[in-house]
C-alpha positions in Angstrom: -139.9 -65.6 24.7 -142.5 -63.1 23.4 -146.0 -62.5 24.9 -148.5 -65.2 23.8 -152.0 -63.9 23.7 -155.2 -65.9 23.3 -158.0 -64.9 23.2 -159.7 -61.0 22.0 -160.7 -58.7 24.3 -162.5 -60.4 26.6 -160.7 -61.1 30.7 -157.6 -62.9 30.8 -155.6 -64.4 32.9 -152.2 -63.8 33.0 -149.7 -66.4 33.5 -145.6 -65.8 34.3 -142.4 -67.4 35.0 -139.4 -66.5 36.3 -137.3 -68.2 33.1 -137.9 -70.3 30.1 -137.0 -73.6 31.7 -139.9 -72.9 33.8 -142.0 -73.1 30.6 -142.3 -77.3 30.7 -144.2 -76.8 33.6 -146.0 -73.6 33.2 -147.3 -74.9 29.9 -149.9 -77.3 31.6 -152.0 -73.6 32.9 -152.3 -72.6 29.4 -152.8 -76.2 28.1 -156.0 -76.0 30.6 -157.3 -72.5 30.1 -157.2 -73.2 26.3 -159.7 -76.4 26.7 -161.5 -74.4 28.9 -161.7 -71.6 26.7 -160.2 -68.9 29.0 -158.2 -66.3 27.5 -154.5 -66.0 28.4 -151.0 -64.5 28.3 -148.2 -65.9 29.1 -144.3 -64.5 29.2 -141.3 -64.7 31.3 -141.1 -62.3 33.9 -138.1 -62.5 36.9 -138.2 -61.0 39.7 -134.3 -61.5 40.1 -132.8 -60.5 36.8 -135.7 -58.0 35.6 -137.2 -56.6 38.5 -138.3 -53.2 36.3 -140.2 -56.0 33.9 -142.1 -57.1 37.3 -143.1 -54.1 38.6 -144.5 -52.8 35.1 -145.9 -56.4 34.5 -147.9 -56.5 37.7 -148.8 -52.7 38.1 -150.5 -52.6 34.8 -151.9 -56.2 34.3 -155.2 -55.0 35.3 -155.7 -52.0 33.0 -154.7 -54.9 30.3 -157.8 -56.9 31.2 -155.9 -59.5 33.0 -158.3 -60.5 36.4 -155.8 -63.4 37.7 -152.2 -63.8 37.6 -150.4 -66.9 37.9 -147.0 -67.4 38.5 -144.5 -69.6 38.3 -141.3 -69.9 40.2 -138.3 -72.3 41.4 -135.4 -72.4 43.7 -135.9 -68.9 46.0 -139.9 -68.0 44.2 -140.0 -64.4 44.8 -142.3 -64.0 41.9 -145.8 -64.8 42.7 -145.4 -62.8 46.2 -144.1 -59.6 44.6 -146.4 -59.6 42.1 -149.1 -60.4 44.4 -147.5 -57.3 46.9 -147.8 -55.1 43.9 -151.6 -55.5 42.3 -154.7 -55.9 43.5 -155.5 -59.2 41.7 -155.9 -62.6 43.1 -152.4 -64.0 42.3 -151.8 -68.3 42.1 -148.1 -69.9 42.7 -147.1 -72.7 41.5 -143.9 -74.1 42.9 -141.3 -75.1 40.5 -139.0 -77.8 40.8 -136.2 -76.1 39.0 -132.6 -77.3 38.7 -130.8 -75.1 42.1 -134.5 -76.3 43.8 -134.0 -77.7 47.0 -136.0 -81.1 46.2 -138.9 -78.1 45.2 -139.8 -77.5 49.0 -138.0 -74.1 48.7 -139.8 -72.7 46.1 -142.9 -73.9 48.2 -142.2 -72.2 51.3 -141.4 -69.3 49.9 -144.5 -69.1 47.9 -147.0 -70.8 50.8 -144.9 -68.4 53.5 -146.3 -65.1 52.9 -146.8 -62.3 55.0 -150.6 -61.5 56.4 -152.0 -58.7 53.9 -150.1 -60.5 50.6 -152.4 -63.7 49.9 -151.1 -66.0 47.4 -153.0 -68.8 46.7 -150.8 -71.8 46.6 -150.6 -75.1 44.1 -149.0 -78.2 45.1 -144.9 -78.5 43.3 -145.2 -78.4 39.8 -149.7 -78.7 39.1 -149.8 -75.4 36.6 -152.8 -77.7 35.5 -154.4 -77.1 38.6 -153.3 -72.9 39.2 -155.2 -73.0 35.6 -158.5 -74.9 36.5 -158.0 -72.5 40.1 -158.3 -69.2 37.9 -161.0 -70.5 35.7 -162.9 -71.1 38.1 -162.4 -67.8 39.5 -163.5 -66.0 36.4 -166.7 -68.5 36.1 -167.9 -66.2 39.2 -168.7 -63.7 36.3 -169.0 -65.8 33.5 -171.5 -68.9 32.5 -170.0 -70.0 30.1 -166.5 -70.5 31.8 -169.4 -72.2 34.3 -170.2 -74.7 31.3 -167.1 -75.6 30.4 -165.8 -76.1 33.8 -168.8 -78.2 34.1 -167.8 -80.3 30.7 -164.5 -80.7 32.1 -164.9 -82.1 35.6 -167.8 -84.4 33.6 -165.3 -85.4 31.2 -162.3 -86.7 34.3 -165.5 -88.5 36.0 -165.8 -90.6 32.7 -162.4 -91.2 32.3 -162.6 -92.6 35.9 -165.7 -94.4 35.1 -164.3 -96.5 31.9 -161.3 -97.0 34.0 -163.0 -98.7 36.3 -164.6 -100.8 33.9 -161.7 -101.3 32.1 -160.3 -103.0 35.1 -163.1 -105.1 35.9 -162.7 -106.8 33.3 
């Protein structure tokens, strides 16, 4: 897979797997950051089979505008920690339920597990939706109108609850 950009010039986030089959999941973070109007990136990236490709990856993320990183990772997860060990950034994991996965709760711990001085914010198995809305709302600290849209969009689940509940009233 070849880097996806959306987006110009402005932030980004940056979001990573550590394969393509990862991408069924991962796809829900860009899904998200698109309706919200959030820049993006997204590529494969393994810490296993192209440790080089990390390195670079995280070491120059921010002098490419990126300001979060989230990554995506199954069975073992290496990914979001040393990416996280290697850059400054706030980095988000998001668990992966992949096919040698351990029922996902290894690819947890070893993304929620880390060491004091390598912070990885953490996602429950499988919510890329979520690790998206997390880093949106980490650039809205700089941005309004990430602010409005994030706004619009927790407006727009309270409706849906809303008419579901009146839906179901009858």
């Amino acid at each position: 897979m070849s880097d996806q950009t959306s987006g110009s010039n402005s932030p980004k986030i940056g979001i990573i797997m550590g394969s393509k089959s990862d991408l069924n999941v991962m796809q829900d973070a860009a899904d998200v950051l698109k309706e919200l109007g959030v820049p993006y990136e997204i590529t494969v990236v393994s810490a296993h089979r192209t440790p080089d490709r990390m390195f670079t990856y995280a070491r120059e993320a921010a002098g490419r505008g990126l300001k979060v990183i989230i990554a995506g990772a199954g069975g073992a997860a290496h990914l979001p920690g040393m990416v996280a060990s290697l850059t400054h950034l706030p980095v988000i994991g998001v668990p992966v339920k992949s096919s040698n996965s351990i029922d996902g709760w290894d690819s947890i711990l070893s993304i929620l597990q880390m060491p004091n001085g390598i912070p990885v914010a953490t996602v429950a198995l499988n919510a890329a939706k979520n690790a998206g809305i997390l880093a949106a709302q980490i650039l809205s600290t700089a941005d309004e109108q990430i602010v409005q849209n994030l706004i619009a969009f927790k407006e727009n689940l309270k409706k849906k609850v809303e008419e579901s509940a009146l839906e179901m009233k009858g």
